[in-house]
N, C-alpha and C positions, 0 to 999 in steps of 0.2 A: 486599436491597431494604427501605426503612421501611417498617413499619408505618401507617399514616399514617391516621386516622379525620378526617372534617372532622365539627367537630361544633358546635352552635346552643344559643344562648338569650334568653330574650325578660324584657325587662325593661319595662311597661307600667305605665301611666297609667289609674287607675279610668274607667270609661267613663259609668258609671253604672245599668248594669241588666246582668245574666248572657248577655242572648241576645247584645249588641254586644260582648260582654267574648270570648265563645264566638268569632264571627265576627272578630274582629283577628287573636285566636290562633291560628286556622285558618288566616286570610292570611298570618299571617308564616310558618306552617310552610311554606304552599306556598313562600314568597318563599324559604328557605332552600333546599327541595329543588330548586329553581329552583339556585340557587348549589353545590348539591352535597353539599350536608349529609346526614349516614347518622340523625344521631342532633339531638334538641332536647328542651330543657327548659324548663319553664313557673316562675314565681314563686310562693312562697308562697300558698293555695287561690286560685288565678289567676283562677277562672271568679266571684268574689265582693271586696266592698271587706275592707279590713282591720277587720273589726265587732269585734274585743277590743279598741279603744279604748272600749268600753264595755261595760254589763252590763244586756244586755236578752234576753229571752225569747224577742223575736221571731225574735232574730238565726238559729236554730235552722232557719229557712226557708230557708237556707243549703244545708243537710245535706244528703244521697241517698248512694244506696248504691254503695258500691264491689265488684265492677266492675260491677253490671246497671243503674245509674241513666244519666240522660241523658246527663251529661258523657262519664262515660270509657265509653260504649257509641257515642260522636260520633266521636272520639279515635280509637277501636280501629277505625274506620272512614275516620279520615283517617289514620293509620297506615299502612294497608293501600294507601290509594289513592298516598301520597308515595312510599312503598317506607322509610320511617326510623323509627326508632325513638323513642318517646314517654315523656316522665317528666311525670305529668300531675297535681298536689297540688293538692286539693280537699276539700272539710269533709265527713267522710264519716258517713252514718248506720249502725248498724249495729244497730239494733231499737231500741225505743222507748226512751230515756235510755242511750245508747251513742251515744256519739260521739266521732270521732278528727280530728287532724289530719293526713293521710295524701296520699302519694304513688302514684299506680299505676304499674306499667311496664309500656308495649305494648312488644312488638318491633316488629320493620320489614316482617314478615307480616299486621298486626292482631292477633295474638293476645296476649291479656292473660296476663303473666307473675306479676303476685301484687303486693304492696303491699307498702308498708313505713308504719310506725304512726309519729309524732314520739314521745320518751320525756320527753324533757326540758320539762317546761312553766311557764312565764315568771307569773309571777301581781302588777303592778305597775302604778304607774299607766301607761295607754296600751297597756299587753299583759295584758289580765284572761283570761289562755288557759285556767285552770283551772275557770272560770265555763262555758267550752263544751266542752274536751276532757277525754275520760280518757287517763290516760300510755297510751303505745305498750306493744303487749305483743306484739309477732312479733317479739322479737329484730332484727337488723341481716345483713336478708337482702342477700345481692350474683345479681345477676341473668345468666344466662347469656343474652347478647341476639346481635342479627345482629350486631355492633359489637365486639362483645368483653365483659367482662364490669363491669356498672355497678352502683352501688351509690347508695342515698340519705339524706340527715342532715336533717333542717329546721329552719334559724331557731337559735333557740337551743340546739338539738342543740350547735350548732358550739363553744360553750363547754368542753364537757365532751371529754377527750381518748380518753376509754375508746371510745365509738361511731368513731370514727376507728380506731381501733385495731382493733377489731373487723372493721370493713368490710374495713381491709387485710390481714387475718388469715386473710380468706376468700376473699380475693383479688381485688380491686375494682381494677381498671383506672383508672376514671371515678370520681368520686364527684359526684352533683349536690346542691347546697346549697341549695334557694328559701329564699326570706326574705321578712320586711319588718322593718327597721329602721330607725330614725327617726335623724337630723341630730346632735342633741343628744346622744342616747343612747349610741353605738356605732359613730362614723362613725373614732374613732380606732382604734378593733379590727380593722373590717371589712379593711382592708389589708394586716392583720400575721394574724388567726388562721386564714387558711385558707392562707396560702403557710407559714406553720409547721406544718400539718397536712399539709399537700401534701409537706415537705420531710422531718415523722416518721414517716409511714408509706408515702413512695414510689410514690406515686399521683399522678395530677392528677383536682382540681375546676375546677367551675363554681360561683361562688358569683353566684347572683340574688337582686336586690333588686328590690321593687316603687321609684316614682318619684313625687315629686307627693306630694300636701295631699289626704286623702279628706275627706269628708261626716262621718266620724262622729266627727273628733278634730282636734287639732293636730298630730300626728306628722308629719314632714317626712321620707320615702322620699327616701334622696338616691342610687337608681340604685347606680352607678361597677360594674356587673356584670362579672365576669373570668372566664377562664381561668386558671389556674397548673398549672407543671408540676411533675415531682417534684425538680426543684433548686429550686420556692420563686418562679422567676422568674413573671411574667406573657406569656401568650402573645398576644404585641400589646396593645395599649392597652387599659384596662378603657373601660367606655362611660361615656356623659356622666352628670350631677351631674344634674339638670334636664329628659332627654327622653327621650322612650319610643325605644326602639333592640333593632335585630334584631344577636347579633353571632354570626359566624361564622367557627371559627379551624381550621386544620389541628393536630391532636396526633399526636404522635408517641409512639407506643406502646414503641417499641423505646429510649424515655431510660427507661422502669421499671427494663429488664434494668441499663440500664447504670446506675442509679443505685443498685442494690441491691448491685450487685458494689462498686463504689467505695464504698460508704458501706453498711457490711454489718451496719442498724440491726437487722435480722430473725434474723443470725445470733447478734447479742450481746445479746440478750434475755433477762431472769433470770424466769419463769414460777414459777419455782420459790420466789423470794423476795418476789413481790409478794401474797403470801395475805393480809395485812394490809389492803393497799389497799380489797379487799372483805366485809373483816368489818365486823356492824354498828356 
């Protein structure tokens, strides 16, 4: 019998304040558990606009604590009520000048499984991320959830091969991807680098992008959010260019095994000779 997880993500249009942004997200989780979904994932800090198109102080009002702040204490609460499991990235405080770019994981109980921190951060015109975050420092944890086992990368994580490698190292089933990537910048990559991630390390993502024109820039969110499985392909159609969309696909957990026997990237791995890779 497959394996078979139905699993969700929410690709959305700034609303313009956190409590209406809070409230869609909620709707759509129910609309998926509605549909059958076990598991959903939110977009890059979801519950706020994308504020590192600029560099202001205020932006900071953003922030709260992971997990005892409002958000992911809502979450861990509609978690519990849908019965699915939650990836919830929001701009997290974590004492006075500490601040991350960060993911939490509910299970499908409500209970808060731990965080994952971004490592990688963007510092350029339209992504000034170094202005509000400090790098990710929990390592590239993989999450033992009701679902199976999931793991998280954000945003510009996705460039770099090593946190991919990592996550499947540990044995990540799922990997979820939020974003926000603009039109101009990275709409030729967004296609190609996460089904080449999906296909090196034998796992399927969820890559999310926010959609739409915010308030604090020109950056152009062009959506197209997917699935891919561990051959690379797309599971059904990525979502639209232009509008906010719930999507919901069946994965098939049982193409890992079979992808890993056929394509036996884990067993021909040289650990041994890559020590260069990581000297300074």
């Amino acid at each position: 019998m497959s394996n078979i997880v139905r699993a969700a993500l929410v690709q959305a249009k700034w609303t313009g304040d956190t409590a209406s942004m809070v409230d869609q997200h909620e709707a759509h989780t129910r609309a998926a558990a509605a549909r059958g979904a076990q598991i959903i994932g939110f977009q890059e800090v979801f519950n706020a606009p994308y504020f590192c198109q600029v560099q202001e102080a205020e932006h900071h009002r953003w922030a709260e604590p992971v997990p005892d702040g409002p958000t992911v204490q809502r979450m861990c609460a509609l978690a519990r009520e849908t019965g699915m499991v939650l990836v919830v990235p929001v701009y997290e405080s974590d004492g006075p000048g500490f601040y991350y770019n960060t993911a939490a994981v509910i299970d499908a109980d409500g209970s808060y499984l731990g965080k994952y921190r971004k490592h990688h951060l963007p510092h350029l015109p339209g992504f000034w991320e170094k202005y509000y975050f400090r790098p990710g420092n929990l390592g590239w944890p993989v999450f033992d959830t009701a679902v199976g086992r999931i793991g998280v990368y954000i945003c510009y994580d996705r460039h770099f091969p090593e946190g991919w490698r990592a996550l499947g190292l540990a044995g990540a089933q799922l990997v979820y991807n939020p974003s926000a990537t603009s039109r101009g910048l990275s709409s030729y990559l967004w296609q190609l680098e996460q089904p080449a991630a999906a296909v090196a390390n034998e796992y399927f993502i969820a890559a999310i992008n926010r959609v739409g024109v915010e308030e604090y820039g020109d950056n152009d969110f062009y959506g197209t959010s997917y699935f891919v499985d561990p051959y690379g392909q797309f599971v059904g159609d990525p979502a639209s260019g232009t509008d906010e969309e719930l999507v919901v696909r069946d994965l098939d957990f049982d193409l890992i095994d079979e992808v890993r026997q056929k394509w036996a990237f884990y067993r021909d791995r040289r650990p041994d000779a890559y020590q260069p890779l990581t000297e300074p």
